[in-house]
Structure formats: C-alpha cells, structure tokens
GUFIKE-304325 format. One line per field, with one value per atom (N, C-alpha, C): x, y, z; atom name; residue in one letter. Coordinates in steps of 0.1 Angstrom, whole numbers, m for minus. Example, Ala and Ser with C-alpha at 12.3 -4.5 7.8 and 13.67 -1.06 7.14 Angstrom:
<recs>
xx	c(132|123|132|128|137|129)
yy	c(m57|m45|m33|m22|m11|0)
zz	c(78|78|78|71|71|79)
drenmi	c(N|CA|C|N|CA|C)
lumpa	c(A|A|A|S|S|S)
</recs>
This chain:
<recs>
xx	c(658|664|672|671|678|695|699|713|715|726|729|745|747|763|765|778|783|793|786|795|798|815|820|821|817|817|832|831|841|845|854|852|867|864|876|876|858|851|863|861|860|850|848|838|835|823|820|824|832|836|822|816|813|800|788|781|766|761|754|744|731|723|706|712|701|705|711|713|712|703|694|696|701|698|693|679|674|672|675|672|659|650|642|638|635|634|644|658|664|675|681|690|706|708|721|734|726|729|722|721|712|710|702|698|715|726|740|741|745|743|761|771|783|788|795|802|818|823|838|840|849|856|866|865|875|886|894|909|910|900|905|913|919|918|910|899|891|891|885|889|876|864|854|859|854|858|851|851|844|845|842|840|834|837|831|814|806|790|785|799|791|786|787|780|785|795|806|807|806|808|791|782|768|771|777|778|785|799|802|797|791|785|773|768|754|762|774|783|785|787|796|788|773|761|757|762|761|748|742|728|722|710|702|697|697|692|680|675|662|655|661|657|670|666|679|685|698|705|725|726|742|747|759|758|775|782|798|797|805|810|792|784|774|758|766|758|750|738|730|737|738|745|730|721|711|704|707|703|710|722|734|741|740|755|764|760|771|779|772|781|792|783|792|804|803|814|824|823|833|844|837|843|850|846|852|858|872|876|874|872|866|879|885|892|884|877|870|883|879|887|892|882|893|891|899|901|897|887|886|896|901|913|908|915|915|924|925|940|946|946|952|956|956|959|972|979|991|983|993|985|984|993|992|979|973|963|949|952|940|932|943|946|939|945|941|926|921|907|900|902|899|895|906|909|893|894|886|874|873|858|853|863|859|864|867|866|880|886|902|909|917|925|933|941|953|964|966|978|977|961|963|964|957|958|968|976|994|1005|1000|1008|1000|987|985|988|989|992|1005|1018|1028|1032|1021|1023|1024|1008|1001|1010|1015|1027|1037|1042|1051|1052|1039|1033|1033|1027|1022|1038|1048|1059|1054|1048|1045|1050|1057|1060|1069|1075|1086|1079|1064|1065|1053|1059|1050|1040|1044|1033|1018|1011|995|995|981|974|977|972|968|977|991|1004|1006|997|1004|999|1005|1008|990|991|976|981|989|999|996|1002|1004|990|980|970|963|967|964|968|979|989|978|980|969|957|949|935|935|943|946|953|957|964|952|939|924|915|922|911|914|929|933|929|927|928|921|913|903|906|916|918|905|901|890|897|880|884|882|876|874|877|884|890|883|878|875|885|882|893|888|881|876|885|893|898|914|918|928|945|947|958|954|948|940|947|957|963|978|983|996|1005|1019|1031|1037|1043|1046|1055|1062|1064|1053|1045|1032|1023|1022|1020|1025|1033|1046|1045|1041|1044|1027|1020|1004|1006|1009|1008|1013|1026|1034|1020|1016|1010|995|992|983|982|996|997|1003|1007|1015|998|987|972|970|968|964|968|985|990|985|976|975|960|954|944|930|935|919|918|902|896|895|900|902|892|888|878|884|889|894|884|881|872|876|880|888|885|883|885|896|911|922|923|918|922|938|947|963|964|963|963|955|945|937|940|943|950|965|972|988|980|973|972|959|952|938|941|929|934|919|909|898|891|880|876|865|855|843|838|835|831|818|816|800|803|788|787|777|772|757|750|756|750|752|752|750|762|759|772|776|788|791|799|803|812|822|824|832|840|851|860|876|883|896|904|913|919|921|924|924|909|900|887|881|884|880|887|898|904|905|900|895|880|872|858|860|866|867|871|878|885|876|871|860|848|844|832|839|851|852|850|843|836|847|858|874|879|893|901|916|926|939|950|951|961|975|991|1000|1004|1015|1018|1031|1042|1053|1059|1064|1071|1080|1092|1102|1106|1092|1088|1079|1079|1063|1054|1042|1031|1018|1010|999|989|981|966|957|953|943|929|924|908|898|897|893|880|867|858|856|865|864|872|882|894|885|886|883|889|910|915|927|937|950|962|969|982|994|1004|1017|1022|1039|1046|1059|1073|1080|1087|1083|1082|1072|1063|1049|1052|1060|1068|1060|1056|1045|1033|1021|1011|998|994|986|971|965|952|938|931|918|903|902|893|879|873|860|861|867|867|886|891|903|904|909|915|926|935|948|950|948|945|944|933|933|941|947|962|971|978|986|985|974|971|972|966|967|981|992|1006|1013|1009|1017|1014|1003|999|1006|1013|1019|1033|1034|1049|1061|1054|1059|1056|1067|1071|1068|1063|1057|1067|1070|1080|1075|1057|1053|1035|1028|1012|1006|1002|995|985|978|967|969|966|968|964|968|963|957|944|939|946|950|953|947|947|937|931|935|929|917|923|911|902|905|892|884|889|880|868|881|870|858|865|853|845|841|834|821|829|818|813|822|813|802|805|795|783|783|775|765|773|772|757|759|752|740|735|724|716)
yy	c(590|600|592|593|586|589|582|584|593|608|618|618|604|606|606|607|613|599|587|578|580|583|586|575|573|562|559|544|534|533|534|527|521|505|497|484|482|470|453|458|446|442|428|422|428|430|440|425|429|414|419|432|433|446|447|453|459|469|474|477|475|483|486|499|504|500|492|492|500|492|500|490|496|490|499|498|504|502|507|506|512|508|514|527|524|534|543|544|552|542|553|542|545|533|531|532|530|525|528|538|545|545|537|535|536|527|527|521|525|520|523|512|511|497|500|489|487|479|476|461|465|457|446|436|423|426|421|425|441|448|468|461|474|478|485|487|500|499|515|517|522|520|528|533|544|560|565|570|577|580|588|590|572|572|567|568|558|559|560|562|563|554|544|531|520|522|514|494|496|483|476|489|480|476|484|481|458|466|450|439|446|431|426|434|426|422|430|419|405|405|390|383|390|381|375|388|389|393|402|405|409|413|410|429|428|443|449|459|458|461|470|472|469|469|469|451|452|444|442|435|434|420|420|408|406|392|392|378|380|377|370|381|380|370|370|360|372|374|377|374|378|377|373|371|375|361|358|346|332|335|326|327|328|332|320|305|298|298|302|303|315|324|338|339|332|332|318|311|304|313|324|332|346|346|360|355|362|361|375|378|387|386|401|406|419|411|421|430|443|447|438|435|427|409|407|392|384|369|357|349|345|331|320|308|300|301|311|315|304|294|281|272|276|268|281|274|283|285|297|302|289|282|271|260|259|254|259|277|282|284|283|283|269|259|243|240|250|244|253|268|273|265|263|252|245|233|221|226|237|245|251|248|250|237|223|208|207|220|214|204|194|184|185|178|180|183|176|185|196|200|214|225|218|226|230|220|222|231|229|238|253|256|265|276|266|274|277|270|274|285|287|297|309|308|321|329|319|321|323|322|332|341|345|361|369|363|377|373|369|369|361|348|345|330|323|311|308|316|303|310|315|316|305|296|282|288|301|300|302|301|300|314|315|326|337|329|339|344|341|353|359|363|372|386|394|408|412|422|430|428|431|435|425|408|396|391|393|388|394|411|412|410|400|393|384|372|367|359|374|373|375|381|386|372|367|347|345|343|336|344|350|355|353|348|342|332|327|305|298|307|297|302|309|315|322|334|340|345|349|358|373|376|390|393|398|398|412|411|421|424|441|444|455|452|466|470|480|489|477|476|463|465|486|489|493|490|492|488|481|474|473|480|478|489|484|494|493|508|514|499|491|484|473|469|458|464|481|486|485|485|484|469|461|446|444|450|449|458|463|472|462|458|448|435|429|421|419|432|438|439|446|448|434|421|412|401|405|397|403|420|424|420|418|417|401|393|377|376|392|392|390|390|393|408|407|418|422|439|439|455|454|462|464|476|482|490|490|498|506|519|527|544|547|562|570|560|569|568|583|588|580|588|587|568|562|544|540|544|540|546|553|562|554|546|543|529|520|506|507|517|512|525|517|525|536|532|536|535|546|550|554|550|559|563|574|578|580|573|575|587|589|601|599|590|592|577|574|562|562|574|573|576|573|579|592|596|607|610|603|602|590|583|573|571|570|569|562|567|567|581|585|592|602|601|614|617|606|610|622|616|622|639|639|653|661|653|664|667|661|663|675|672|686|695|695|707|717|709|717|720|715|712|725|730|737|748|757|765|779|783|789|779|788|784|793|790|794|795|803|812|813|808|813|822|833|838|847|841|855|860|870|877|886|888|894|909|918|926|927|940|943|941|936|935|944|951|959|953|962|956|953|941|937|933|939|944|932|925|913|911|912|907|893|887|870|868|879|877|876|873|870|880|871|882|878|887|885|888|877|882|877|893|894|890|892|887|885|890|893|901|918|931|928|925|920|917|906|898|884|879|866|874|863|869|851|849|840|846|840|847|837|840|829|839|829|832|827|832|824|815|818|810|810|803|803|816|823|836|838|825|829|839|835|839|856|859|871|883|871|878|877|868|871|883|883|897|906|909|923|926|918|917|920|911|916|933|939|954|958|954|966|964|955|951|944|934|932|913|908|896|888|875|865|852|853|836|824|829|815|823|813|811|800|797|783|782|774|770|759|758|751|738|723|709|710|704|702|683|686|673|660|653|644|646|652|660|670|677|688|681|667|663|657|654|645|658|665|674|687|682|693|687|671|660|661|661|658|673|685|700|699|697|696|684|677|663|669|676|680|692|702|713|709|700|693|687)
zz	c(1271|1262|1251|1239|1227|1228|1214|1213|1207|1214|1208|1204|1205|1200|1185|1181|1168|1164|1158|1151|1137|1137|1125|1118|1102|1092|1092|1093|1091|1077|1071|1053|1056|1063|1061|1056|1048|1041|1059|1066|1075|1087|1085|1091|1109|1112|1124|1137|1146|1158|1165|1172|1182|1175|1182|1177|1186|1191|1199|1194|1190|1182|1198|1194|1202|1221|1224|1230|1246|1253|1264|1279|1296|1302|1316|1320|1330|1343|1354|1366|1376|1380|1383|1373|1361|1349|1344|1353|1351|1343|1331|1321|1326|1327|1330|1316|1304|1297|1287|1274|1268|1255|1245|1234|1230|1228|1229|1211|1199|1187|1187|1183|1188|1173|1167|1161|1161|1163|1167|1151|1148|1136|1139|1135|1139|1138|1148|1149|1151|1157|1164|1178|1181|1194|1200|1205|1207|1223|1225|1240|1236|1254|1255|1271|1268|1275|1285|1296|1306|1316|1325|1340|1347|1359|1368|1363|1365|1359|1347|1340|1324|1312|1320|1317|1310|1314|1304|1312|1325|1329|1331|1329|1324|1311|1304|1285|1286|1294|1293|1301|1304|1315|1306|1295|1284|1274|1275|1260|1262|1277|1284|1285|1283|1290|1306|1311|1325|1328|1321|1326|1311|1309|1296|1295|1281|1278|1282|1289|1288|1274|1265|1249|1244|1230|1220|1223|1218|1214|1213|1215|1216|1210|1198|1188|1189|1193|1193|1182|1170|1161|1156|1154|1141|1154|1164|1178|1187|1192|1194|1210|1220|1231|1241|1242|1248|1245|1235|1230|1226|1224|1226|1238|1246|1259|1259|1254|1257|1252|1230|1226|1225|1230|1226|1239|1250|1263|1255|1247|1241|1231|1228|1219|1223|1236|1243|1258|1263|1272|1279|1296|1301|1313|1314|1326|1337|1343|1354|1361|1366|1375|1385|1392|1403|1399|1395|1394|1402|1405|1414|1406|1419|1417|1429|1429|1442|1449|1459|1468|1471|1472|1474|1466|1454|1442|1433|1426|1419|1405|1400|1384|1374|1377|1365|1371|1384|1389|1388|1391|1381|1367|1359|1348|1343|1346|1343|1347|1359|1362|1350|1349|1339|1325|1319|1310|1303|1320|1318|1316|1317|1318|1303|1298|1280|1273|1282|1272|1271|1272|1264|1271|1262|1263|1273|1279|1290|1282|1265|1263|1258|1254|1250|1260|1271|1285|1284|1287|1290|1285|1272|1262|1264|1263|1262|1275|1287|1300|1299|1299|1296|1287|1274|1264|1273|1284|1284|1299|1308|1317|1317|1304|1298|1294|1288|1279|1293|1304|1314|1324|1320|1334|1349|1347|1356|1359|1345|1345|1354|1362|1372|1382|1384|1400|1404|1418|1423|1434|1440|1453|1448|1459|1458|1455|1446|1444|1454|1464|1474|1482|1476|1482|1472|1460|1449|1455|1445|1449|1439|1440|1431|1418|1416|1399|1391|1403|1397|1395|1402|1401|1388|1384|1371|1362|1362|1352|1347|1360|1357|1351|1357|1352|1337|1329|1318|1308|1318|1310|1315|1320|1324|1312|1310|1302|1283|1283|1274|1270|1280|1283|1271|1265|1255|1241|1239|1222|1217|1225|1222|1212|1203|1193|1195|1210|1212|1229|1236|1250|1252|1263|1268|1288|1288|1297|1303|1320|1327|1336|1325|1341|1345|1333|1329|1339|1338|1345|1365|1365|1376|1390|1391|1398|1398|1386|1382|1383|1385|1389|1372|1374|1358|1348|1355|1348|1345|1355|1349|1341|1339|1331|1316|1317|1299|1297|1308|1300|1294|1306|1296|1280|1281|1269|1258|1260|1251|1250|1260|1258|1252|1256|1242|1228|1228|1212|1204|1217|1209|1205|1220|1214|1199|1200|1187|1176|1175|1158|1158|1165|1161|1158|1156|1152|1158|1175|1184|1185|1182|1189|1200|1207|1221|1223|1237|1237|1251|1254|1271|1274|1283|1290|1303|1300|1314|1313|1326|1325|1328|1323|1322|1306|1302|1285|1280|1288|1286|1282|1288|1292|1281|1277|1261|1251|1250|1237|1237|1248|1241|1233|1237|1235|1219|1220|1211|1199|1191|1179|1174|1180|1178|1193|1196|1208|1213|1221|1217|1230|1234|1249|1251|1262|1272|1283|1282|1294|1295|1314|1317|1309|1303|1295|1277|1278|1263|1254|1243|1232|1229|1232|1229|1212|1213|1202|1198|1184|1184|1172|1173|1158|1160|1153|1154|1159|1168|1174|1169|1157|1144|1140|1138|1135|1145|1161|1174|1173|1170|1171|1162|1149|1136|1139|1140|1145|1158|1168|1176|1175|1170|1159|1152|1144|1137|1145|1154|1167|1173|1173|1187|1189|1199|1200|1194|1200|1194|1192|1186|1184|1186|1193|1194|1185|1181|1171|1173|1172|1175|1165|1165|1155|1157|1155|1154|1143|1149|1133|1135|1126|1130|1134|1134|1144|1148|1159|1168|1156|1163|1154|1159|1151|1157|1163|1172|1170|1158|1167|1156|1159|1149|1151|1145|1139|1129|1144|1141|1151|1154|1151|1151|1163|1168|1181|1192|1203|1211|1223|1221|1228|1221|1227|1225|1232|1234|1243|1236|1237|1234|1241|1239|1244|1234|1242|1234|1224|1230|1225|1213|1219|1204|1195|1193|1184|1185|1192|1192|1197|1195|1203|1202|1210|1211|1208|1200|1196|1199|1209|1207|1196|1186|1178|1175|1173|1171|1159|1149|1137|1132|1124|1118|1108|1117|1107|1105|1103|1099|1088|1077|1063|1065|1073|1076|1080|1093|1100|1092|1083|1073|1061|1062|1049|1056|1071|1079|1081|1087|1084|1073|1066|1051|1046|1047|1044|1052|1066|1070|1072|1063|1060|1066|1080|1092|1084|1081|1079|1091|1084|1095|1095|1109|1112|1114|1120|1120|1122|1117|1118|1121|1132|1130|1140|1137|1147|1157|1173|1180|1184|1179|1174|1190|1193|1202|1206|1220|1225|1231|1231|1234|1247|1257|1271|1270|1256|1247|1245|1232|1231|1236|1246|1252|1264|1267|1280|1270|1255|1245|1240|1243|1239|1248|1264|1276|1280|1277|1279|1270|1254|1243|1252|1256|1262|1275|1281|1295|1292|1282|1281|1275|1265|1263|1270)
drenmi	c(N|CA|C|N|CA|C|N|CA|C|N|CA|C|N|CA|C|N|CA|C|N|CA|C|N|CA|C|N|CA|C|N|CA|C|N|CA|C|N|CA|C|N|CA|C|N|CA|C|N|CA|C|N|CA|C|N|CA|C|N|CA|C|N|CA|C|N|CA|C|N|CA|C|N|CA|C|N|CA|C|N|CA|C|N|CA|C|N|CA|C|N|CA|C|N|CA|C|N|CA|C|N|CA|C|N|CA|C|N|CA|C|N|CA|C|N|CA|C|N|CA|C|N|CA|C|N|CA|C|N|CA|C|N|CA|C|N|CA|C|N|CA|C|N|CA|C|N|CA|C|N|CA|C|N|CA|C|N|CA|C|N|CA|C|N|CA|C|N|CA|C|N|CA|C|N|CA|C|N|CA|C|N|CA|C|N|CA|C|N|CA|C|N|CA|C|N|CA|C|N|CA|C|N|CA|C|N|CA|C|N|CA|C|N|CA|C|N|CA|C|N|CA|C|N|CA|C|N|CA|C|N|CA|C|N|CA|C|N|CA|C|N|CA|C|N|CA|C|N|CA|C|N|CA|C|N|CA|C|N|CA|C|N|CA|C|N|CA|C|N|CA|C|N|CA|C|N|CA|C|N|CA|C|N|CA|C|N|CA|C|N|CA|C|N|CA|C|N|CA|C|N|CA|C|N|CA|C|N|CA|C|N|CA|C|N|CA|C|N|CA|C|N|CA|C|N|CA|C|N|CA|C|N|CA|C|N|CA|C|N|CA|C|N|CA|C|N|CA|C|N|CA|C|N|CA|C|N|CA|C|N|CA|C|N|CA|C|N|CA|C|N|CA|C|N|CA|C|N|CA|C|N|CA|C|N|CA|C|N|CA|C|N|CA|C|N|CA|C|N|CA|C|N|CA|C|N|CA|C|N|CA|C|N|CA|C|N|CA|C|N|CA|C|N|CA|C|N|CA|C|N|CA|C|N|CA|C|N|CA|C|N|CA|C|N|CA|C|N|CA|C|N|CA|C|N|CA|C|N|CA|C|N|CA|C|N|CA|C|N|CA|C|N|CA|C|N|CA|C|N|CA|C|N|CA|C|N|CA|C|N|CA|C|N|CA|C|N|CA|C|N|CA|C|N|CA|C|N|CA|C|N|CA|C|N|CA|C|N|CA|C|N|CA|C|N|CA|C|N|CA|C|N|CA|C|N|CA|C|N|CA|C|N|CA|C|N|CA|C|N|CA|C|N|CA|C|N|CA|C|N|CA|C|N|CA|C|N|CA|C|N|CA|C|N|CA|C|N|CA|C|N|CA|C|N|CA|C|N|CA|C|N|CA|C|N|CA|C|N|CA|C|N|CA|C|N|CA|C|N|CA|C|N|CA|C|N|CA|C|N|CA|C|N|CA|C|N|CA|C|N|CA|C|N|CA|C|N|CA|C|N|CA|C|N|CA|C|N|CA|C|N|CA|C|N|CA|C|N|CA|C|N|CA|C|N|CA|C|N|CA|C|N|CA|C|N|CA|C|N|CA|C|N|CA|C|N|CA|C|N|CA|C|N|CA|C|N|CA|C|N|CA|C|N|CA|C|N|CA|C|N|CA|C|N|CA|C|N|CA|C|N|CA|C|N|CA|C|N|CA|C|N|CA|C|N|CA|C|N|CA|C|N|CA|C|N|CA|C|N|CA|C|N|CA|C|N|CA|C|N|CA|C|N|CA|C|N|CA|C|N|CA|C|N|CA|C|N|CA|C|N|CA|C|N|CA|C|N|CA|C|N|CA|C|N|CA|C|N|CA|C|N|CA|C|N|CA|C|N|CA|C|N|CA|C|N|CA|C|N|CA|C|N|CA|C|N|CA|C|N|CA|C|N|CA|C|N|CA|C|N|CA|C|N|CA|C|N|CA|C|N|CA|C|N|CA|C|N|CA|C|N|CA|C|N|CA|C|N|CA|C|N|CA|C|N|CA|C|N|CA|C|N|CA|C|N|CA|C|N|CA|C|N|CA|C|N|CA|C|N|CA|C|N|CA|C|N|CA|C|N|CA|C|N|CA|C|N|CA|C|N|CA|C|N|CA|C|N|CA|C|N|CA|C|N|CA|C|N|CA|C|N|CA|C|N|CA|C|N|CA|C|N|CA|C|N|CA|C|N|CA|C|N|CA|C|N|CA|C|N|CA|C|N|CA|C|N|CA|C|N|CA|C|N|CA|C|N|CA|C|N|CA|C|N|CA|C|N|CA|C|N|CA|C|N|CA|C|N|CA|C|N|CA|C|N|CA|C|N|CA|C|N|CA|C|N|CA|C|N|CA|C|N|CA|C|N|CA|C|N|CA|C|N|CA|C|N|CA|C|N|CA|C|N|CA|C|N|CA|C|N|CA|C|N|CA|C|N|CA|C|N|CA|C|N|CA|C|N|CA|C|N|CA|C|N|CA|C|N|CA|C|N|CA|C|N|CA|C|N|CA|C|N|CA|C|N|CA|C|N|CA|C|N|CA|C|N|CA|C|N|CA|C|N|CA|C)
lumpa	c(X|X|X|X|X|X|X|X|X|X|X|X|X|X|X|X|X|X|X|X|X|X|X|X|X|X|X|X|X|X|X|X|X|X|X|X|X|X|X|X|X|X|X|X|X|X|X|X|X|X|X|X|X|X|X|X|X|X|X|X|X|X|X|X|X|X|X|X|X|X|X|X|X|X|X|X|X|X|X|X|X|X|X|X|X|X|X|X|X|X|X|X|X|X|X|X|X|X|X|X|X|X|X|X|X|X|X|X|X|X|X|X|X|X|X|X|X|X|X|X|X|X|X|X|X|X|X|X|X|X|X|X|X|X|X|X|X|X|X|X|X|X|X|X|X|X|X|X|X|X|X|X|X|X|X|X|X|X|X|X|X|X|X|X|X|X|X|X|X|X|X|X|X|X|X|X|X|X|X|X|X|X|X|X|X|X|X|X|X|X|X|X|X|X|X|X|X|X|X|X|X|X|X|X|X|X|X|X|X|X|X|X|X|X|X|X|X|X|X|X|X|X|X|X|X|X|X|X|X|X|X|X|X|X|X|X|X|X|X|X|X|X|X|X|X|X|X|X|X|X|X|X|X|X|X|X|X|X|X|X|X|X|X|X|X|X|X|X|X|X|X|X|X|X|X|X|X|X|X|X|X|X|X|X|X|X|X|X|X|X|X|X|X|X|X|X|X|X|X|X|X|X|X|X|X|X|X|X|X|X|X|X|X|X|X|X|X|X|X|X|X|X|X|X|X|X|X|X|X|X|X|X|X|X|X|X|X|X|X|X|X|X|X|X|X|X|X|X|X|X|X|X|X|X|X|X|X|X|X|X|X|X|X|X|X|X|X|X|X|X|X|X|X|X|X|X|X|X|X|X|X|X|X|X|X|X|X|X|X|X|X|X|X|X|X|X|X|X|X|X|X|X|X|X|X|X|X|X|X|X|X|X|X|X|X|X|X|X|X|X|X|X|X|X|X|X|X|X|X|X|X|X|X|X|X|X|X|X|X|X|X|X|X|X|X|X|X|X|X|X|X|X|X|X|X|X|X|X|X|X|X|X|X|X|X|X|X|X|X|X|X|X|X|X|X|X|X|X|X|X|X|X|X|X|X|X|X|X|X|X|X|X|X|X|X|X|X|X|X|X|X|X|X|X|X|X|X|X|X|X|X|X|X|X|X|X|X|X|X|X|X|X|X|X|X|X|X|X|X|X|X|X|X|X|X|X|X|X|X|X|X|X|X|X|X|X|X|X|X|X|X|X|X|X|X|X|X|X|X|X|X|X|X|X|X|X|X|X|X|X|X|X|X|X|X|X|X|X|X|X|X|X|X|X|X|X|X|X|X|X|X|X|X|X|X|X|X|X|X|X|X|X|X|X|X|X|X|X|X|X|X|X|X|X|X|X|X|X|X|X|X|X|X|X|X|X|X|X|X|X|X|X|X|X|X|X|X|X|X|X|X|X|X|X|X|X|X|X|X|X|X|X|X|X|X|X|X|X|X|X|X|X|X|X|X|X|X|X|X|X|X|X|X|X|X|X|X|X|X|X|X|X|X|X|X|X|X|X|X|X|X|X|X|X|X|X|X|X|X|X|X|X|X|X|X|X|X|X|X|X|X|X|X|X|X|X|X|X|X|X|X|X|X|X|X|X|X|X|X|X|X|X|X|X|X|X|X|X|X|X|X|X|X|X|X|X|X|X|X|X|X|X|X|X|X|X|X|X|X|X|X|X|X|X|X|X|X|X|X|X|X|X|X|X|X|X|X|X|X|X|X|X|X|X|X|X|X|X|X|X|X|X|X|X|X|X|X|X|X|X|X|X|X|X|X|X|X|X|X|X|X|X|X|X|X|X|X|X|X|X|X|X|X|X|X|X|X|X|X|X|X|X|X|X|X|X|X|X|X|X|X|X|X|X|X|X|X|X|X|X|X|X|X|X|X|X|X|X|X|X|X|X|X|X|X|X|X|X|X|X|X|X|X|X|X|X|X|X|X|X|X|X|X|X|X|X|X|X|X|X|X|X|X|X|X|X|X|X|X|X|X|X|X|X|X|X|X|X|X|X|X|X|X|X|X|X|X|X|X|X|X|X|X|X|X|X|X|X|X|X|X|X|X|X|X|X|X|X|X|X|X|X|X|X|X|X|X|X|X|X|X|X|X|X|X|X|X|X|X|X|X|X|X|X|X|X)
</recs>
C-alpha cells in the first residue's frame, strides 16, 4: 500500500540533514515500513511518533545502516546510507533503547574504547570524554558499568552516542529508563546538543516527552506516514481536518435554543448562561448574530484549540478508517 500521509511544505530555504524517499522495508511481503517519503532539516529537533509497531525502530535501523531497504531509499547529510554506511555511521551517533556497555570497565573506559573506534587521538579522547561526562552527570562516578543503575546507563549511552561530534544523533525510546529528574537533565541535554547545531531525531511513543524536546514531528501508523510538520503545522491541519468542532459560549443571560443544523448538540449550564456546543462546522459568526437579535449580550465565543492528545488521536482515527 503507498504513502497516504500528509507532509506539510517546509519554506525554511535550509539544507535537508536527513531524508527518506520512498522508503520501504518488508518482511515476508508484509511492510514493516511503507513507501516512507520523510525530510528533516539540519540542526531540527524532530520527533517520529507512534504506537508500539509503527515502524519507527525499522525506520532507524535503515538510517543507521543496520539493515538495507527493501525499495526506496534513505540519505544522512546528502550520503545514500545503503551505500555509504562507513561513511554515514562517522556522521551519526545512535542511542538504542537499551544500551551495550562492558560491565567491567567504568564510563570513562567505555567511552575511550568507543573513542579508538573512530581514530581519535588520546588527547582528543581525553578532552572529549571529560566534556561529555560532565554534560550527562556522570564525571566523578569510578564504579564499573555494571553496578550502574538503568537511568545511569542511559546517561551514558547518550555521552556514546556523543563520542564522535556527530552531525545528526539519533534516540530510540531515549526516556525509557529514567526517573523524573534523568528526565529534566535529558531534556537540558538535548536542547544544549541542539543550540550547537546537531540534528536530532527522537523516536518514542510518549506524545507528551516529544513535544517538550522537538520542534517538528511526524507520525507512523502500521508503517506508514501519517502526517508531518511542525506542532502548529500538526494542530492547524487538525483543526481544519476535524470531523466537529466545540463551541464555548457565555453571556450575560439565559440564552435560547438553538436551531442552526450544523449543532450537533448542546449542553448548558449555569442558568443557560454558558453552553458548550459541538458543531459540524465553525458557526460562531452565526451564534453571535442569533444572540445579538435577541438581545442577550455575549461574554465570550470561542472555539476549542485542539491539544496535542487531540491531535494526535485525530491523526491515527483519520489513519485507522482507511
């Protein structure tokens, strides 16, 4: 089945870091991963979106060049991934959910072997491990890996995935392991990678957790694209996409019934002095003129901003019924 998702135009004239075209990967004929056409811009934050299965950790495992497309294509910084892998893993650092370390060796030991594995110097090692063990809170601790806690281990993986000055980090399922505060220091540590100008790509199906860190977002369902933009793009698009719409309205007295065939329904409240209105279309305009004829002054009219819980569950119903 092709791609039915809805990618909203970019106009930010900057260079594309990361790029999906057509992108396809099948299992015994069934797609895991579905004709996926996806562009991310150098230096975004973007978050890709979904349930469990929706093919997000097939998506990054062909970015990273862990396994090969069966159609289409996937390109990190203008490199063909499929066909460069050495160079394109020099260019991208990768935080799997669960992190491998050498339980017997300390972060600054994992780190160092890391290191030698992209050529660098012992004093750039040096310097650069110190940097990156201080960014995740891990620089004064000496025990072995393998007495760290879950949290610390996703400290970590996250300084491992640092270790080579990528220009694009990728992150599955990044809070996965962490207590509310290794939560707040990732976040910090995020946004302090972002302002130095890498590209970051999180991949999680907690909405709330990608929406604080990224700036743009695009959700799978089943494999394919559902939709992708910026967070305002996503909730003006649903907005206008959505099947009703919710009406608040009070006024400084009872207010009549109202007949307008666009209502849906209506509930008072408040000697019918408010009333919540679900409509098929925006009839404010309407309700204010029906009001005004009968001479019953209005305190408030507005329409109800859909929240990011909205859009996202009016993204995967619209996805779901096709």
């Amino acid at each position: 089945m092709g791609d039915i998702g809805i990618s909203i135009p970019k106009q930010r004239n900057v260079a594309l870091m990361i790029r999906c075209e057509h992108l396809t990967k099948t299992y015994n004929g069934v797609p895991a991963v579905d004709d996926l056409c996806l562009d991310i811009q150098a230096g975004e934050t973007f978050g890709l979106l979904g349930p469990n299965g929706a093919g997000k950790s097939t998506t990054i495992l062909m970015l990273i060049g862990l396994i090969e497309p069966t159609a289409g294509a996937c390109f990190i910084d203008d490199l063909e991934v499929a066909k460069n892998p050495i160079e394109v893993k020099h260019r991208i650092g990768y935080m799997p959910e669960d992190v491998g370390f050498y339980a017997t060796l300390t972060a600054e030991e994992n780190l160092d072997y890391s290191a030698k594995l992209y050529g660098m110097g012992a004093d750039k090692r040096k310097e650069r491990i110190a940097y990156l063990l201080d960014l995740v809170g891990l620089d004064n601790v000496e025990k072995d890996v393998g007495d760290y806690s879950k949290g610390m281990r996703q400290r970590l993986g996250l300084a491992k995935a640092l270790i080579n000055e990528p220009k694009v980090i990728i992150l599955d399922e990044p809070t996965a392991n962490l207590d509310p505060q290794g939560v707040a220091d990732y976040r910090r540590i995020i946004g302090q990678v972002a302002d130095e100008g890498t590209t970051v790509l999180v991949s999680s199906h907690i909405l709330s957790e990608v929406s604080r860190v990224c700036t743009s977002a695009a959700i799978l369902s089943r494999g394919r694209l559902v939709v992708s933009g910026t967070w305002e793009e996503l909730a003006a698009a649903a907005t206008g996409n959505r099947e009703n719409i919710t009406i608040h309205v009070e006024t400084h007295s009872p207010m009549p019934a109202f007949d307008d065939p666009a209502i849906i329904s209506v509930d008072y409240s408040d000697h019918r002095q408010k009333a919540k209105i679900v409509a098929r279309s925006d009839i404010r305009d309407g309700i204010a003129d029906a009001l005004l004829a009968e001479g019953i002054a209005v305190r408030l009219i507005e329409a109800q901003e859909p929240t990011l819980e909205d859009v996202f569950l009016s993204y995967y119903h619209e996805e779901a019924v096709l």
